[in-house]
C-alpha positions as CSV (number, residue, x, y, z in Angstrom):
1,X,-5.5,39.3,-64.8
2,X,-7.9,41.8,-63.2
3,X,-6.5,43.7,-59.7
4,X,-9.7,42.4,-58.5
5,X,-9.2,38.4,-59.3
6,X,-5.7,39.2,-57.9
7,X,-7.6,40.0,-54.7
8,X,-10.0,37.5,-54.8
9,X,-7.3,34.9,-54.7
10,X,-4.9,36.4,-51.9
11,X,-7.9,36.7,-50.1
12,X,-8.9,32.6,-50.8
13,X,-5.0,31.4,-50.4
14,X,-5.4,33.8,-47.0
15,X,-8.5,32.4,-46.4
16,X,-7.1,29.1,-46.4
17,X,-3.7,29.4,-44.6
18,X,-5.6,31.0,-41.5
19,X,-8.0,27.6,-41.9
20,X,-4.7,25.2,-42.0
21,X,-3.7,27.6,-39.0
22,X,-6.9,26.8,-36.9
23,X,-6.9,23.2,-38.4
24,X,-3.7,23.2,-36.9
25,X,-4.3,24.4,-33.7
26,X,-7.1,22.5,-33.2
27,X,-5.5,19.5,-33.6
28,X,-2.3,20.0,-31.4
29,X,-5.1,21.1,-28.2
30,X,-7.1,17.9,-29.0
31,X,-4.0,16.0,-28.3
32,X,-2.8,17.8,-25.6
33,X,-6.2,17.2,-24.3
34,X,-6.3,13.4,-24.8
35,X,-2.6,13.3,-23.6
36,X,-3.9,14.8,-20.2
37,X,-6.4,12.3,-20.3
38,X,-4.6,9.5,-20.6
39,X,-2.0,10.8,-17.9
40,X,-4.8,11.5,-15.5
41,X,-6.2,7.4,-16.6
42,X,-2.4,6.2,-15.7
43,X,-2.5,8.0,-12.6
44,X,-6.0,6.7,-11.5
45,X,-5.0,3.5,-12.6
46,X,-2.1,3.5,-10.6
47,X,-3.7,4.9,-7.6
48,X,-6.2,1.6,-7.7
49,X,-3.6,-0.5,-8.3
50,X,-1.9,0.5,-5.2
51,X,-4.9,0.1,-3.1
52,X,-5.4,-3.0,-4.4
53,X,-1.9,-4.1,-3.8
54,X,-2.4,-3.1,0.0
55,X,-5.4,-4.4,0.7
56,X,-4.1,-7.6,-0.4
57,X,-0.6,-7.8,1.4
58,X,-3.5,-6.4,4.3
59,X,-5.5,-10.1,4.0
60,X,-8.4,-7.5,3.5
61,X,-11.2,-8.9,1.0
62,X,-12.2,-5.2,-0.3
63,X,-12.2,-4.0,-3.7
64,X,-10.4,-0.4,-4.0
65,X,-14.0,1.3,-4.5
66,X,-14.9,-0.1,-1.3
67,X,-12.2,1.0,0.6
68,X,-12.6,4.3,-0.5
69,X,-16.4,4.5,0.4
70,X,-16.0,3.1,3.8
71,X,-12.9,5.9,4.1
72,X,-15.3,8.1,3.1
73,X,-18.5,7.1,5.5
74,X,-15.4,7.2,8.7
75,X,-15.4,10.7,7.9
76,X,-18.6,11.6,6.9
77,X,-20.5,10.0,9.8
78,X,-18.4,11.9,12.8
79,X,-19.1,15.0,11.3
80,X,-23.1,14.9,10.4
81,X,-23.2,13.1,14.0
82,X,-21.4,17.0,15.7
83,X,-23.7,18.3,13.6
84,X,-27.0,16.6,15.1
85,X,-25.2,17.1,18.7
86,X,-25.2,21.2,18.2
87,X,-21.6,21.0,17.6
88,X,-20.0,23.8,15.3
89,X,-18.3,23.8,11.6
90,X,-14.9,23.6,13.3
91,X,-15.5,20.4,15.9
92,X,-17.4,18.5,13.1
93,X,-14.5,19.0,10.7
94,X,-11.8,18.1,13.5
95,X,-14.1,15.0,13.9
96,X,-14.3,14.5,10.1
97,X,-10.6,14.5,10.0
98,X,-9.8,12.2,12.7
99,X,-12.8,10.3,11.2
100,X,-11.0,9.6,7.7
101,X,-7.5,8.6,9.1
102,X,-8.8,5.9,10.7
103,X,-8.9,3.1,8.0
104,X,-5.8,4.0,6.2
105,X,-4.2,3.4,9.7
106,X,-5.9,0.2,10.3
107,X,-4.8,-1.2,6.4
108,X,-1.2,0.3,7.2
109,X,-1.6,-2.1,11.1
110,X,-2.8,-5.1,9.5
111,X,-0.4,-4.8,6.4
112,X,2.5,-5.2,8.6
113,X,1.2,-7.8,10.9
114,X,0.1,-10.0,7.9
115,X,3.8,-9.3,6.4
116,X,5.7,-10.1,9.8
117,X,2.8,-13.4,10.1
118,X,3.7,-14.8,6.5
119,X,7.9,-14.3,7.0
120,X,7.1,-16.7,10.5
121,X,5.4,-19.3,8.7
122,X,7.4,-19.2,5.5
123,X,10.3,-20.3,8.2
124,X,8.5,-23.3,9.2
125,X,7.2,-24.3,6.0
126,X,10.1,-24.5,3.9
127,X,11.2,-28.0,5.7
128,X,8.1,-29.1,4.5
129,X,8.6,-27.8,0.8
130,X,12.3,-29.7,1.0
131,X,10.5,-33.3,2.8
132,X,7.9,-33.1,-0.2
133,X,10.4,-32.3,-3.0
134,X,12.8,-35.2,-1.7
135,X,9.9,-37.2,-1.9
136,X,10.0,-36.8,-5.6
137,X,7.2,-34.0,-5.7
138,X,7.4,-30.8,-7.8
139,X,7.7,-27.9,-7.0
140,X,4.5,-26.7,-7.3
141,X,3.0,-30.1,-6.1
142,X,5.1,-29.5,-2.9
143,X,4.0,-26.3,-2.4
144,X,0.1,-27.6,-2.3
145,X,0.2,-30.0,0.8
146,X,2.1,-27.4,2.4
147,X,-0.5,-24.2,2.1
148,X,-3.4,-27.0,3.1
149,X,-1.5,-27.5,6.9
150,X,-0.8,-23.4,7.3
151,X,-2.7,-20.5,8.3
152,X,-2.9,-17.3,6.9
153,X,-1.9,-15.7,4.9
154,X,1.2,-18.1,4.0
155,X,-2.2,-20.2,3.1
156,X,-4.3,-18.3,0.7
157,X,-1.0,-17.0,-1.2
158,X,0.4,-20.2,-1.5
159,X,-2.5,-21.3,-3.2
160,X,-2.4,-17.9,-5.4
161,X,1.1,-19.3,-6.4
162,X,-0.1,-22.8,-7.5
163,X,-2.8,-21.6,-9.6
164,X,-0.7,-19.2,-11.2
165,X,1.6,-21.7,-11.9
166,X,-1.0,-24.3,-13.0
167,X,-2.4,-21.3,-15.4
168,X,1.0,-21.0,-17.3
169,X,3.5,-18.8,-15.1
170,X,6.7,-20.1,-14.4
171,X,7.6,-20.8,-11.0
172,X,10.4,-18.4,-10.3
173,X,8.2,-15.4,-11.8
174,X,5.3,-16.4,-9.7
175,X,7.7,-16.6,-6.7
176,X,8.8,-13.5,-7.4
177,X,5.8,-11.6,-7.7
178,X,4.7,-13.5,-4.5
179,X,7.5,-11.8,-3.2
180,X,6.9,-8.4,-4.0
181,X,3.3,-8.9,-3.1
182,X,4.2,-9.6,0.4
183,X,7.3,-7.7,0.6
184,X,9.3,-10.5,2.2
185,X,13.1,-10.4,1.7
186,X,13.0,-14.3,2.4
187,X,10.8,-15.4,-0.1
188,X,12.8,-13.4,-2.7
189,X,15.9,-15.3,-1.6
190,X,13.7,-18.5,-2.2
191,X,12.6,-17.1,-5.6
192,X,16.4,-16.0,-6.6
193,X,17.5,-19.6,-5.4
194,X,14.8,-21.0,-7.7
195,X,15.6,-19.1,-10.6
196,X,19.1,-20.0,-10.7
197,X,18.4,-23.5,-10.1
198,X,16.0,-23.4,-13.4
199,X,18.9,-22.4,-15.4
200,X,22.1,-24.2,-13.8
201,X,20.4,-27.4,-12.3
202,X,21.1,-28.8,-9.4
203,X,18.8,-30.4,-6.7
204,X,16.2,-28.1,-5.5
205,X,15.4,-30.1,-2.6
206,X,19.0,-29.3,-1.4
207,X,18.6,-25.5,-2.4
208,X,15.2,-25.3,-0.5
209,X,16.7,-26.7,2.7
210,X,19.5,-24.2,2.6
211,X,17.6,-21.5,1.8
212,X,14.9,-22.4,4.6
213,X,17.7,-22.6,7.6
214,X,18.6,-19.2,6.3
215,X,15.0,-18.4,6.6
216,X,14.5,-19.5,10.2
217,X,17.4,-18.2,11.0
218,X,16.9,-14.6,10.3
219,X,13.1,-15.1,11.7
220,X,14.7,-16.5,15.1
221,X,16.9,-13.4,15.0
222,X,14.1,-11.0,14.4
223,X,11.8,-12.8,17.4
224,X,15.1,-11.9,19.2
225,X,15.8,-8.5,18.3
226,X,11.3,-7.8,19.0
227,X,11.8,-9.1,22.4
228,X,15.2,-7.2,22.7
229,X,12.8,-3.9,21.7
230,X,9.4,-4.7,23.0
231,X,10.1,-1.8,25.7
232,X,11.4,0.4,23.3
233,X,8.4,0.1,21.3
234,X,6.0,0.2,24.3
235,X,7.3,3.5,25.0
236,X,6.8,4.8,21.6
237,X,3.2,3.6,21.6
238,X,2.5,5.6,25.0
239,X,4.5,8.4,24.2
240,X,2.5,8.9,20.6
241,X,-1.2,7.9,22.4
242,X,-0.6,10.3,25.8
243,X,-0.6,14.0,23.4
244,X,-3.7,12.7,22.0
245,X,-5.2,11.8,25.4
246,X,-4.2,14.9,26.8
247,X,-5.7,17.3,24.1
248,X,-9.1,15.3,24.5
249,X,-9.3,15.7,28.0
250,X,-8.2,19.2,27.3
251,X,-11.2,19.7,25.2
252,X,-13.7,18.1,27.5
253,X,-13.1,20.2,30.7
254,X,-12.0,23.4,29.3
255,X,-13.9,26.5,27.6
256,X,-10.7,27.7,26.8
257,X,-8.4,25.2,25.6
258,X,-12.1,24.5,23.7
259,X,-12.4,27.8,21.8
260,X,-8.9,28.5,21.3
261,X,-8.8,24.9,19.6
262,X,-11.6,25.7,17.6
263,X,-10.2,29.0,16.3
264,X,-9.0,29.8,13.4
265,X,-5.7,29.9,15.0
266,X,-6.3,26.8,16.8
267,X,-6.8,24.4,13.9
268,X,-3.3,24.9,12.6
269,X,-1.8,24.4,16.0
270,X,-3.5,21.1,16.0
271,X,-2.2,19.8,12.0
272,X,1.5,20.8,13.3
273,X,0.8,19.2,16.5
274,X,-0.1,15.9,14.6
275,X,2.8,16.2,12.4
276,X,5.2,16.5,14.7
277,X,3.5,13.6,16.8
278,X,3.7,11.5,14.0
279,X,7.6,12.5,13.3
280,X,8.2,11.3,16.4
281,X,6.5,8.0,16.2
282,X,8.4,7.7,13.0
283,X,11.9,8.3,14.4
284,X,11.2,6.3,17.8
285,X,9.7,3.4,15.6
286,X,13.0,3.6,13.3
287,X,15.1,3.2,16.6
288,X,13.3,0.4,17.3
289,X,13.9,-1.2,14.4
290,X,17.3,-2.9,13.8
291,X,15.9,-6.0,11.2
């Protein structure tokens, strides 16, 4: 063999190591790239699903898009609306800001509302559930004359529950995704109660009777304890609402509160003013909260 075919075939088994190399390579970045994809769909994914999941223990009829866009008119309308008024770059953006935080605050307000409005009626409807089922109704068939007398949004998830029963679900796991849905301690008791009844027996007209004193029980308790804090929480709502107030008068009567505001040094004043503002609501609404 010729030093030059020696050559010739270093060179081609070179040739095509430094190929498998870059074959290689090629193939480990493509799925690194798809991996990041896939992360980046799971974490979109997740993100929609926990809209959705909010808007719905809200009672709010919006798909996650919609949400979003109306989110995003809330903030751009305040700032092209400073703009047509002569404003600057640094009042439309304050605007803007104050613009966007206004529907995630109004989902959050009607979220807990609609939660604290469900636990309320759940306590007077499970006497009903235990009269039907002692009338020889099932479950679900109790549940259906029962969501028909209620208002929302014990109504509308009630009948969630019996068409996901009636397509194939069994009744504790729809109770207790009902139950994570709203987020209500008592339902989950319900569901537990349900479950355990599935698998020991026993007479679930006694179980939901015993389970619903327990239920208006704790609601009686909690209409106690609101009426116990209403002044506590009074004085957390003015004491969160009179800073705001005070800034916005600030900024309607003086130049110099104005342009300092405005500033470049002004604008993080006002983030750590609303952060600690809103640490304070936090802490004054947790000691206001005993159940």
């Amino acid at each position: 063999m010729s030093i030059f075919e020696v050559v010739l075939i270093s060179a081609l088994v070179s040739l095509g190591v430094v190929l498998l190399l870059i074959s290689r390579g090629m193939r480990i970045r493509f799925r690194a790239r798809e991996e990041v994809a896939h992360r980046r769909s799971l974490s979109l994914d997740g993100l929609v699903s926990r809209v959705k999941e909010v808007t719905d223990q809200a009672g709010i009829d919006l798909l996650p898009r919609e949400v979003v866009l109306i989110g995003a008119l809330t903030g751009v309308v305040p700032f092209f609306a400073c703009q047509a008024l002569g404003l600057g770059m640094s009042e439309s953006l304050v605007a803007a800001l104050f613009g966007v935080m206004i529907v995630p605050l109004w989902i959050m307000m009607k979220r807990r509302r609609n939660i604290a409005r469900f636990e309320d009626h759940l306590g007077n409807a499970m006497p009903l559930i235990a009269a039907n089922l002692r009338a020889g109704l099932t479950l679900r068939q109790a549940l259906i004359p029962v969501a028909e007398n209620m208002g929302e949004p014990l109504k509308s998830e009630f009948f969630r529950l019996v068409e996901e029963v009636s397509s194939g679900a069994s009744m504790p796991k729809a109770l207790d995704d009902l139950a994570k849905r709203v987020k209500s301690d008592d339902l989950r008791l319900f569901a537990t109660a349900v479950s355990i009844q599935s698998v020991q027996g026993g007479s679930i007209a006694d179980i939901t009777e015993q389970v619903g004193a327990t239920v208006r029980t704790r609601s009686e308790m909690r209409q106690f304890v609101k009426s116990k804090t209403s002044m506590a929480k009074t004085s957390t709502t003015i004491m969160t609402i009179i800073p705001v107030v005070i800034f916005f008068a600030l900024m309607g009567i003086s130049q110099v509160h104005r342009d300092f505001y405005l500033s470049a040094d002004g604008l993080p004043v006002i983030l750590l003013c609303l952060f600690m503002d809103g640490a304070g609501l936090l802490v004054l609404s947790k000691m206001g909260k005993i159940v």
